[in-house]
N, C-alpha and C positions, 0 to 999 in steps of 0.2 A: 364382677371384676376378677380376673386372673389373678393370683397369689404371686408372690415376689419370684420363689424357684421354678415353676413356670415359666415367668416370663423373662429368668434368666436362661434357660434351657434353651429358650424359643434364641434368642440373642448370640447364645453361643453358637447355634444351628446354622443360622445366618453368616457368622463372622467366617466360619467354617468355611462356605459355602464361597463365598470369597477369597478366600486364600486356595483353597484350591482353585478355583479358576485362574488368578494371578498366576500361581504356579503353573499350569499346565498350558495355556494359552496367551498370557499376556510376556511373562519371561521369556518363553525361549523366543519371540520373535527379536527383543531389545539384546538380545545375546547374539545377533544377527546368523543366526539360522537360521537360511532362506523357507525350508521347507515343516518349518516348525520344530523338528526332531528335537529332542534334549540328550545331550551328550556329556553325561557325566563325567566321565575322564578322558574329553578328548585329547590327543597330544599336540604338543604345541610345535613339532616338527613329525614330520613324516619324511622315510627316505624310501625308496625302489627302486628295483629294476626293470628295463625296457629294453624289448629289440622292436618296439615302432609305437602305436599308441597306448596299449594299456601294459600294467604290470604281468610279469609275469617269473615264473620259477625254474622253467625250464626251457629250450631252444637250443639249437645246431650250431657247432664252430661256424662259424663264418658270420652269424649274426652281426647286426649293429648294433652290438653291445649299448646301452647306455643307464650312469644313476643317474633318477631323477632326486631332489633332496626339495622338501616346499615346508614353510614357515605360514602357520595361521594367520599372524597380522605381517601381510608383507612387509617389507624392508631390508635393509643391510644389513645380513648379517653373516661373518664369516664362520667358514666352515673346512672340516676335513672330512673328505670320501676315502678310502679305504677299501680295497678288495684283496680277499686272499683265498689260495687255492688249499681249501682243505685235507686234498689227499697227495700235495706236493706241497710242504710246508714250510722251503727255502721261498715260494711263488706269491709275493707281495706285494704292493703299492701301494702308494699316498697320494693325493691332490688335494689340492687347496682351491675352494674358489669362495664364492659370497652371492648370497643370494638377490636378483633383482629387485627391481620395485614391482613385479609383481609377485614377490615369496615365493619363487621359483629359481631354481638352476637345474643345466645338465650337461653330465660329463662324458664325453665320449670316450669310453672305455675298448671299445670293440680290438684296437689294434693289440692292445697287453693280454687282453683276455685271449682272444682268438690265437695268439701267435709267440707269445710268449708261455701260458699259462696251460690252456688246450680244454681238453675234454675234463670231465671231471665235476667233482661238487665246488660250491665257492659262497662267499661270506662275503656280503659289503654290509659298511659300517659308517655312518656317520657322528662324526661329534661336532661340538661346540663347546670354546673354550676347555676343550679337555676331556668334555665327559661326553659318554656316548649317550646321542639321543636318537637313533636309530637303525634298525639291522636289518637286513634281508639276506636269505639263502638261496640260492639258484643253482640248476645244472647245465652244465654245458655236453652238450650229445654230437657223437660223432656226423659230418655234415651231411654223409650220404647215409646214411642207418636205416635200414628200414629195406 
């Protein structure tokens, strides 16, 4: 017959053995992340910039400008976009919109950027209720360059 700290050893080995699996396989699915990933500090908003489907940082005047701003659990929630031209620092704006029901919005910025603002570096910012919950940096390149 096994002795008592033995057969607590063996118990705690076990218990172990279980909570790591909980943690590593059974959590992140119930945290609905489709592909299992664990994402410790995901953010609860994400904002960027777009001139067509994917983010990006840099692209030619004449672009169709656009931020996109998305909310983890979709819903209503309002927000302020935010772009300024970093190396003309009179070169500003604001817009106000609210996020669909499916945690998404987007602003078409193209005509301020393009036309008002021009080539250059530039700064979009989103907040909620005040505080900024998201930034991106982009440049705007002359349209014929190259």
């Amino acid at each position: 017959m096994p002795n008592p700290p033995a057969r607590l050893v063996r118990l705690l080995a076990a218990v172990t053995v279980v909570a790591a699996f909980a943690a590593f396989a059974v959590l992140p699915s119930l945290a609905g992340e489709p592909n299992g990933e664990v994402r410790a500090s995901a953010p609860k908003y994400r904002g960027f910039v777009t001139v067509g489907r994917g983010p990006t940082h840099v692209g030619a005047q004449g672009n169709a400008w656009t931020l996109v701003f998305r909310e983890r659990a979709a819903g209503s929630v309002p927000f302020k976009a935010c772009v300024k031209h970093l190396d003309r620092p009179r070169v500003s704006r604001c817009w106000r919109g609210r996020t669909g029901a499916s945690g998404s919005s987007r602003q078409f910025v193209a005509l301020y950027v393009n036309d008002t603002g021009g080539v250059g570096r530039w700064r979009a910012r989103w907040f909620v209720r005040g505080r900024r919950v998201a930034g991106w940096r982009f440049v705007v390149r002359p349209e014929f360059e190259g």
